[in-house]
C-alpha positions in Angstrom: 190.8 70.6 97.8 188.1 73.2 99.3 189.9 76.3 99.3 188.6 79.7 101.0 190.6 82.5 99.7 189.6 85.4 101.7 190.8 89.2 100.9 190.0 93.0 101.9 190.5 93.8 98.2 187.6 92.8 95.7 189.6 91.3 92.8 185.8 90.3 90.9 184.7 93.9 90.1 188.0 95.7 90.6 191.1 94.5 89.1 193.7 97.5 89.4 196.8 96.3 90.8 199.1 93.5 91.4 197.1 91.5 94.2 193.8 92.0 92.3 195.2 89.9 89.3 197.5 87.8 91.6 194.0 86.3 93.3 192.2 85.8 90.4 194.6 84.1 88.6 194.9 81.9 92.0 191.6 81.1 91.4 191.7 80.0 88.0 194.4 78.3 88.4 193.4 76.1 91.5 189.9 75.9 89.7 190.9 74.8 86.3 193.1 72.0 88.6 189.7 70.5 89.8 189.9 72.4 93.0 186.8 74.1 94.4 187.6 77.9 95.3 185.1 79.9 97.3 186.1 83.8 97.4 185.5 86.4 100.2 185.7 89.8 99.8 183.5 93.1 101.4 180.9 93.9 98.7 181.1 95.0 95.1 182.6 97.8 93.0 179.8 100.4 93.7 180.1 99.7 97.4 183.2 100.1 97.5 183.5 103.6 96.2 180.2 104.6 97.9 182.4 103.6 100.8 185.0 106.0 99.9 183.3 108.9 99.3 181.7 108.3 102.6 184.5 108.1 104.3 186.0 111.8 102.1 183.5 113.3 103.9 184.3 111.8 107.1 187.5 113.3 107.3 186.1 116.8 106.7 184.2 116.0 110.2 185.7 115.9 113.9 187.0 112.4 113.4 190.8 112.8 113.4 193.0 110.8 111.1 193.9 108.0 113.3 190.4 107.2 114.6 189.0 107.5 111.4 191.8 105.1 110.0 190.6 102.7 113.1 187.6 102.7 112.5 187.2 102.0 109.0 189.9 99.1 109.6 187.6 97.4 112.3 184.3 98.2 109.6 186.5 96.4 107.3 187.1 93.3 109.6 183.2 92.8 110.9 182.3 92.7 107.5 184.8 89.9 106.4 184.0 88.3 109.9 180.1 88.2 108.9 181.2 86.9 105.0 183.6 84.3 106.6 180.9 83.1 108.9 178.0 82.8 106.9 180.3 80.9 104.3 181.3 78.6 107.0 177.9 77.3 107.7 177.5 75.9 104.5 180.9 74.4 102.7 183.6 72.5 104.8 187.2 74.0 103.9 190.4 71.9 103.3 192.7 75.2 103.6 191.9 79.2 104.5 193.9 81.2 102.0 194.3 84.9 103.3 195.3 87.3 101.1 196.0 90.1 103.6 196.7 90.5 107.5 193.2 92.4 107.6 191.8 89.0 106.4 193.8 86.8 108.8 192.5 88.7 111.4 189.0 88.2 110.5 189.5 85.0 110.0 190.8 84.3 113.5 188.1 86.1 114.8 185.1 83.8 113.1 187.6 80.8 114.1 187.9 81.5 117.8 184.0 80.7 117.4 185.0 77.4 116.3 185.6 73.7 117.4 188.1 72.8 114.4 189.5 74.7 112.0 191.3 74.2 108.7 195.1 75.3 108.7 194.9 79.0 107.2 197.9 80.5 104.9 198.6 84.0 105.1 199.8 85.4 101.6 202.2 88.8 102.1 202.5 91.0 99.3 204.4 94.0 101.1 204.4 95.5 104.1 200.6 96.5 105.6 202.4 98.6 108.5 205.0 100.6 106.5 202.8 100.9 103.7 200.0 102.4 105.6 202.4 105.4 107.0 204.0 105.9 103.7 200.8 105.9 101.6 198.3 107.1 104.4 199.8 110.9 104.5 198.9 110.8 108.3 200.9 114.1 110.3 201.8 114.9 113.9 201.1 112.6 116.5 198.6 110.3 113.8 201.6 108.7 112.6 203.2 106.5 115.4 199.5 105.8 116.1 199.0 104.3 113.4 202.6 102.4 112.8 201.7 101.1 116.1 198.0 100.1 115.9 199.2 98.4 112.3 202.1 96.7 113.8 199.8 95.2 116.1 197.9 93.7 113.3 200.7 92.2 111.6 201.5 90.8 114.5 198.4 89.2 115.5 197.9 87.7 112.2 201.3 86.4 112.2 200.6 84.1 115.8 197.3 83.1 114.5 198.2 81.7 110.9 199.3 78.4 110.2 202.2 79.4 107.4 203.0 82.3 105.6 203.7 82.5 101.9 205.4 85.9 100.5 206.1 87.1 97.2 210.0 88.0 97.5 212.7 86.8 99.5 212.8 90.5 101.2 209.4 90.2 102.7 210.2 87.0 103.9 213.5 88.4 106.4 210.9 91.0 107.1 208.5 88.8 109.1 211.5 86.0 110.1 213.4 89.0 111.5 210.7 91.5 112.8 207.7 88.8 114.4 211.1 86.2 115.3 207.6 84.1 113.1 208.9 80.4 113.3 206.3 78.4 111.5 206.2 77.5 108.0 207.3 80.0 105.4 207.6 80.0 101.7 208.8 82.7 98.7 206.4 82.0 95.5 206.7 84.3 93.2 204.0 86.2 91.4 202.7 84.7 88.3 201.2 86.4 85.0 198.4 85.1 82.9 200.5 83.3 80.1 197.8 83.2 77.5 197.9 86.8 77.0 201.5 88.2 77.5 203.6 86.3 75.1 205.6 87.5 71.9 204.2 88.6 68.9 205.2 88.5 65.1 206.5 92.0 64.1 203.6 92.1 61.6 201.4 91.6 64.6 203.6 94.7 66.7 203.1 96.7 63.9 199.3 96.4 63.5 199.3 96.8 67.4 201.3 100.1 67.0 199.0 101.2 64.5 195.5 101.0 66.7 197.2 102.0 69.6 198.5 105.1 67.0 202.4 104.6 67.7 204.7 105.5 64.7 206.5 101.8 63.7 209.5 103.2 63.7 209.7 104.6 67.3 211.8 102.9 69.8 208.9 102.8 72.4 209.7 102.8 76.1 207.0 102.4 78.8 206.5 102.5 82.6 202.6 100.8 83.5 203.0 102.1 87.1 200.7 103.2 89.8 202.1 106.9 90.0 203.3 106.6 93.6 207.1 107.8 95.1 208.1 104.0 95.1 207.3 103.2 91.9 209.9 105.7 90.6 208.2 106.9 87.4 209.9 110.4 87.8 213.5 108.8 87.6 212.3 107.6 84.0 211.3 110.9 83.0 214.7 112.2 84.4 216.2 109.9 82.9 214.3 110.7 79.0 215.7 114.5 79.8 218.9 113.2 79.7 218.9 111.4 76.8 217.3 114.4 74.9 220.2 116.8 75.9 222.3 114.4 74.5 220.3 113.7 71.5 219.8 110.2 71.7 215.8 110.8 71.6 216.0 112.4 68.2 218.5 110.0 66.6 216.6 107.0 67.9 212.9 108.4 67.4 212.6 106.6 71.4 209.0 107.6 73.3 208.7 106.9 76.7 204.7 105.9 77.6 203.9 106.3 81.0 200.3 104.2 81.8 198.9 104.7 85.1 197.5 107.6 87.5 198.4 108.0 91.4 199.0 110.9 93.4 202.6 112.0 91.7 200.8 112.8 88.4 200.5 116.4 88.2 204.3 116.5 89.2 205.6 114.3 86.4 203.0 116.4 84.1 203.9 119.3 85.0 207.7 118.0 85.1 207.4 116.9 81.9 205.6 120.3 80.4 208.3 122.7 81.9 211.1 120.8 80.6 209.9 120.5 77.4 209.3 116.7 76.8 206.0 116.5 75.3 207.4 115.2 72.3 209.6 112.5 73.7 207.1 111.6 76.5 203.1 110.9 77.0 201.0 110.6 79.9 198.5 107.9 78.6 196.6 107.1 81.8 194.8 104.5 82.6 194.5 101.5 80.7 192.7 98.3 82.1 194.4 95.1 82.4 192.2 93.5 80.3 193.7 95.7 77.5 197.6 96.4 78.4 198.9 93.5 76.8 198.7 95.3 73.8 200.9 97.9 74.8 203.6 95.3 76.1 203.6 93.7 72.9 204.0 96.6 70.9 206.4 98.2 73.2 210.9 97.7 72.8 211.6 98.5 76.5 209.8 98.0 79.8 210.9 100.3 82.3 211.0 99.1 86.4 212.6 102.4 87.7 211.3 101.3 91.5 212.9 102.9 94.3 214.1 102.1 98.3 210.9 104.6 99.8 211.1 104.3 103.7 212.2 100.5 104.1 209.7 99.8 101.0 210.8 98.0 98.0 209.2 96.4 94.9 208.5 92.8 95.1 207.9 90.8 92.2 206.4 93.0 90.2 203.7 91.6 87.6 205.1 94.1 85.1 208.5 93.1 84.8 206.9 89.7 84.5 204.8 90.6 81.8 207.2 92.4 79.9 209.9 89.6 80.1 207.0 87.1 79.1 206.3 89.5 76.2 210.4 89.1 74.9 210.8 92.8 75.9 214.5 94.2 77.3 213.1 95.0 80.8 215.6 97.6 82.4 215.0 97.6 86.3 216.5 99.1 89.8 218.6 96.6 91.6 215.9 96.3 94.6 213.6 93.9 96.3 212.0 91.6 94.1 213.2 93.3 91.2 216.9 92.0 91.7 215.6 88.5 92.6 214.5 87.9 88.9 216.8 90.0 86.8 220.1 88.6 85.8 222.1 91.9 84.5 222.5 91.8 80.7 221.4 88.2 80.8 217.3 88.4 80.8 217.9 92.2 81.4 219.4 95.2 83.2 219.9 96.4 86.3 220.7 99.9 87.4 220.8 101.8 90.8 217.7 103.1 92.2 217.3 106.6 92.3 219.9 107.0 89.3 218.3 108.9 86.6 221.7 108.9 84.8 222.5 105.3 85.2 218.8 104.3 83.6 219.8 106.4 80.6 223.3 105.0 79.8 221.2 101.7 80.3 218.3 103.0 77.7 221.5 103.9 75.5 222.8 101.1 75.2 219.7 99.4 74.2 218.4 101.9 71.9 221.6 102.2 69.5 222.3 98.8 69.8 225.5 98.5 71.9 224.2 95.4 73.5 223.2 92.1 72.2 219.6 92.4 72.6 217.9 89.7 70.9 219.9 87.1 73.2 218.3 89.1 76.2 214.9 88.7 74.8 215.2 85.0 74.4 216.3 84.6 78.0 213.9 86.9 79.3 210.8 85.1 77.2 212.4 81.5 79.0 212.6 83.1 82.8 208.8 83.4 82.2 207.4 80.3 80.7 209.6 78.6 83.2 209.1 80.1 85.9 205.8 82.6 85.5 203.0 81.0 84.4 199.4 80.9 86.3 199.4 77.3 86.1 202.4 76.3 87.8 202.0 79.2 90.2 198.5 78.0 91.7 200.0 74.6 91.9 203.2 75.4 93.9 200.7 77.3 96.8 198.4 73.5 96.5 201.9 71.7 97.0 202.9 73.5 99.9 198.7 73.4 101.6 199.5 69.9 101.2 202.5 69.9 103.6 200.5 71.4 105.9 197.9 68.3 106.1 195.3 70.5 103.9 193.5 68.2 102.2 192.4 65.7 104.9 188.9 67.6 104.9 189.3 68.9 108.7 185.5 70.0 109.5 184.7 73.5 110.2 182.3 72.8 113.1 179.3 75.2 114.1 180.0 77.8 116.5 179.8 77.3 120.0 177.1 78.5 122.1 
């Protein structure tokens, strides 16, 4: 097949979160399958943050939120609209795969232009309307504005596509339920890059533990999070309090690492500093994908402390994968994707969101061995060769073009006059 995966989120130059790596390991998966892949996404990393400082300084201007919000969304969309066209012209498409509603928009726009057109598959990975609100920090009478303009959005991209993958089963009741959508629809779940998050020899831990200057003996916990509300990295740290009044921190050596930066950062540090954790917990930062593996492999616990944040839940998270790919006991709130994945005390735990208590008792029982962990690992390390791998991920989404008669070469024709 001739594939077009088209995305507002440049996954080349960028990759800092879960769709970034989920399209580039589509593409080397579909690629290494024989499959040509041709990728579509508004300019490179230094345009992009050029872009955002320009638009900082917009706000400081007489744009309100909302229009300035508006605008940059419909900036967005001309400039995948002028990609999408000029790629057109030359290459003739089996499938469109859109990564976002943004892009399916585009899409339709550059395909309203045109005779034929190949079937296009929108890919969800959350929820682009409830998201916004929650994440956009827009007041007053911004808000509904914006819910609305988004919704609208959604919902046009959800008439025009062909068939709709999602990442979770929750996603998927979100657009059966909400756009009554009543074409095509399939859950495939995200997929991890298999050649680098395995298990390791403990030799191999504890050289890992040494460069990354962990003490071999520590029971190390960590949460790679983007420091956001639903992510829930504060429960974790809650959670570490508890365990050091009671303590199980000192008996068990146990650090919690927490890897990632967001807008919740100086409360968790500052959280952290007034309750005394320093010892117990670090603040590493950033680390690039490229590099985290070794902090999975040389970690004892991966920590999913996600929470319910206004209708918005985790979905299958790439690091749960990757820690139950690396043979790690991933502990993890009963929500969203999360819950679709974990068996309790079979290839993990599951505890109530938003239960700093219940995490602990679940950290204690790892920690001082009142569980049998090793049988946990080996399930966890089977979920994810069976079911995880880049490999068999890209081919699922080829099996299911394929039921939608991608693949019989339909010609993109020139636009109409």
């Amino acid at each position: 097949m001739t594939i077009l995966l088209v995305s507002l989120d440049n996954s080349k130059d960028a990759v800092i979160g879960g769709k970034h790596i989920h399209q580039e390991l589509l593409k080397r998966g579909w690629r290494e399958s024989g499959h040509r892949i041709e990728m579509v996404y508004p300019g490179g990393l230094k345009w992009y943050w050029s872009r955002v400082f320009r638009k900082i300084r917009q706000l400081t201007g007489s744009l309100g939120k909302y229009e300035y919000f508006r605008r940059c969304i419909e900036c967005d969309k001309k400039i995948i609209e002028a990609l999408v066209l000029e790629r057109s012209k030359h290459v003739t498409f089996d499938v469109v795969s859109a990564q976002d509603v943004l892009a399916a928009v585009a899409v339709k726009s550059v395909f309203n232009q045109m005779r034929q057109t190949p079937p296009v598959v929108l890919t969800l990975h959350g929820y682009f309307a409830r998201e916004t609100v929650n994440y956009g920090r827009f007041g007053g009478d911004d808000e509904p504005r914006v819910a609305e303009y988004c919704m609208a959005i959604e919902s046009q991209a959800l008439q025009f596509v062909s068939a709709v993958v999602t990442v979770d089963s929750r996603i998927r009741r979100y657009v059966l339920e909400t756009f009554r959508f009543s074409k095509p629809i399939s859950v495939i779940a995200n997929a991890i890059d298999d050649t680098r998050f395995f298990p390791v020899s403990a030799e191999v831990k504890s050289a890992l533990r040494h460069k990354l200057k962990l003490d071999v003996s520590d029971q190390v916990l960590i949460v790679a999070r983007r420091l956001v509300n639903k992510n829930g990295v504060k429960y974790a740290v809650q959670a570490m309090q508890l365990l050091e009044r009671s303590r199980d921190l000192q008996a068990c050596r146990a650090r919690l690492l927490i890897i990632g930066r967001g807008p919740e950062e100086k409360v968790i540090a500052d959280y952290i500093a007034e309750n005394r954790l320093g010892a117990w917990v670090k603040m590493v930062g950033v680390v690039p994908h490229a590099r985290i593996d070794a902090y999975y492999k040389a970690a004892d616990i991966v920590l999913m402390p996600s929470i319910n944040s206004n209708d918005i839940e985790e979905a299958t998270s790439l690091s749960m994968l990757e820690g139950l790919a690396c043979g790690k006991v991933v502990i993890a709130s009963a929500i969203g994707g999360l819950k679709e994945v974990i068996v309790d005390h079979e290839n993990g735990l599951l505890v109530r969101d938003k239960d700093p208590e219940a995490l602990a008792n679940a950290i204690r029982s790892v920690i001082t061995g009142g569980m049998e962990v090793a049988k946990m690992q080996q399930s966890a390390m089977t979920y994810a060769k069976r079911n995880s791998g880049y490999r068999e991920h890209s081919s699922r989404f080829i099996l299911f073009f394929s039921t939608l008669g991608a693949g019989a070469r339909l010609q993109i024709a020139t636009p109409i006059a």
